[in-house]
C-alpha positions in Angstrom: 149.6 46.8 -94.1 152.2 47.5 -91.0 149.7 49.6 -89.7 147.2 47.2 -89.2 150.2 44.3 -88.0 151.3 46.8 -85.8 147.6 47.3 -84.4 147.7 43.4 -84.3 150.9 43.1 -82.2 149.8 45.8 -79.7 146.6 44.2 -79.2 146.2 43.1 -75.2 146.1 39.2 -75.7 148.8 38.9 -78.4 151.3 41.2 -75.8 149.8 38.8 -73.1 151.0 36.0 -74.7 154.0 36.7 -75.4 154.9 37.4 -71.8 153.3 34.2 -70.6 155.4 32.3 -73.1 158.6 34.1 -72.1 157.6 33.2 -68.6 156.7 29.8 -69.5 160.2 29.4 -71.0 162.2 30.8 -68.0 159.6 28.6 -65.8 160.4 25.7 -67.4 164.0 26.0 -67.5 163.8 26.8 -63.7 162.1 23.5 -62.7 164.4 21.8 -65.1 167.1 23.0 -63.1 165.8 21.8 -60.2 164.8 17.9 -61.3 168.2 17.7 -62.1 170.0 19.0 -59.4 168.3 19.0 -56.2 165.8 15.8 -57.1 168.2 14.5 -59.1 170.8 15.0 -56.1 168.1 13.4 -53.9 167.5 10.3 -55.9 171.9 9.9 -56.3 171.7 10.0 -52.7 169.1 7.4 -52.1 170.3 5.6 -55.0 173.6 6.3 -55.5 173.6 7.6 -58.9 174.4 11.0 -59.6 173.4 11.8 -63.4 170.2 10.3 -64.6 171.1 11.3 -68.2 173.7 7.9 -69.2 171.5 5.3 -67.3 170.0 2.9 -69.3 170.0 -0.5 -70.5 171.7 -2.3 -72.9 169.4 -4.6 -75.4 171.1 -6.7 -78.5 173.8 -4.1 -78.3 172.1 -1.0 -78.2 172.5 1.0 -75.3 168.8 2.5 -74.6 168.6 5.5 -72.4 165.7 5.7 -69.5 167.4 8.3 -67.5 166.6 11.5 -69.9 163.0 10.4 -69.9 162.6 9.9 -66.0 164.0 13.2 -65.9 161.5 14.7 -68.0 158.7 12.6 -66.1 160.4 14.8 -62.9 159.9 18.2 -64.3 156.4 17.2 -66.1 155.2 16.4 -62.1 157.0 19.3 -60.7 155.0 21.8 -63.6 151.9 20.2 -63.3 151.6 20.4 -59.5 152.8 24.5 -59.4 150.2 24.9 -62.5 147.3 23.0 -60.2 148.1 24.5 -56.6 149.2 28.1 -58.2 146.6 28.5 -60.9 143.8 25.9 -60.8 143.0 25.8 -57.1 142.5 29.5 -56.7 140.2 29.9 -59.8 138.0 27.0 -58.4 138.0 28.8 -55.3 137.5 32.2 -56.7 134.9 30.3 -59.2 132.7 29.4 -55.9 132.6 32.6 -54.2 131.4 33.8 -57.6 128.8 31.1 -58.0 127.7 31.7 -54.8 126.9 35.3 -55.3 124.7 34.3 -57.8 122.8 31.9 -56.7 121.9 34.6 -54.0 120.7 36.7 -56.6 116.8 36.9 -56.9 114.8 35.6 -59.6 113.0 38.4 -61.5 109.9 40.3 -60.3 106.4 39.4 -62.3 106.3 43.0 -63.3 109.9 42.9 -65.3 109.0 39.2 -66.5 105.6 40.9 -67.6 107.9 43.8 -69.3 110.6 41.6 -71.3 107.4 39.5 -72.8 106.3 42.8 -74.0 109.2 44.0 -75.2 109.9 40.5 -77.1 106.3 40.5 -78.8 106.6 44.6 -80.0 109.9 43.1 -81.6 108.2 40.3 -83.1 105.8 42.8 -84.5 108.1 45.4 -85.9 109.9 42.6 -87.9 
């Protein structure tokens, strides 16, 4: 039983996943880091209000926070755009010159048409 968990945790995508989710984390803690201080710093200076996380408004008593969620709205932009320009973009690209290739790529001759027809119908047969 460990042997085969062991095979399971040494596999290539489980190890890959685990380092993109470590990454992920520290990425995500990274960006948070920066919506608060620099955009966050940014907005106070525009707006004059330096910590986004105690604005709010106040509705039948109840003081309802906004400023935790715009921040989150921040970083959610920030992420989105690095995972579009960093990972998206490229792949299209890469995508296109792969696409391209193949539509160069010539349709088959008669003869090997001919030959997979043949080889289809002796399979046909043998069943």
């Amino acid at each position: 039983m460990l042997k085969g968990f062991k095979e399971f945790l040494l596999r290539g995508n489980v190890v890959d996943l685990a380092v993109a989710v470590v990454i992920g984390v520290a990425f995500g803690t990274v960006v948070a880091a920066f919506a608060d201080d620099f955009i966050g710093g940014l907005i106070a200076a525009i707006g004059g209000v330096p910590d986004f996380s105690k604005e709010g408004i106040e509705i039948n008593g109840t003081n309802v926070i906004y400023g935790t969620t715009i921040t989150a709205l921040i970083n959610f932009v920030i992420v989105a755009a690095v995972i579009y320009f960093v990972v998206v973009v490229p792949l299209k690209k890469m995508s296109e010159r792969g696409g391209a290739a193949d539509a160069d790529t010539d349709a088959p001759s008669d003869e090997a048409v001919l030959l997979t027809e043949i080889r289809d119908l002796l399979k046909t047969q043998q069943r």
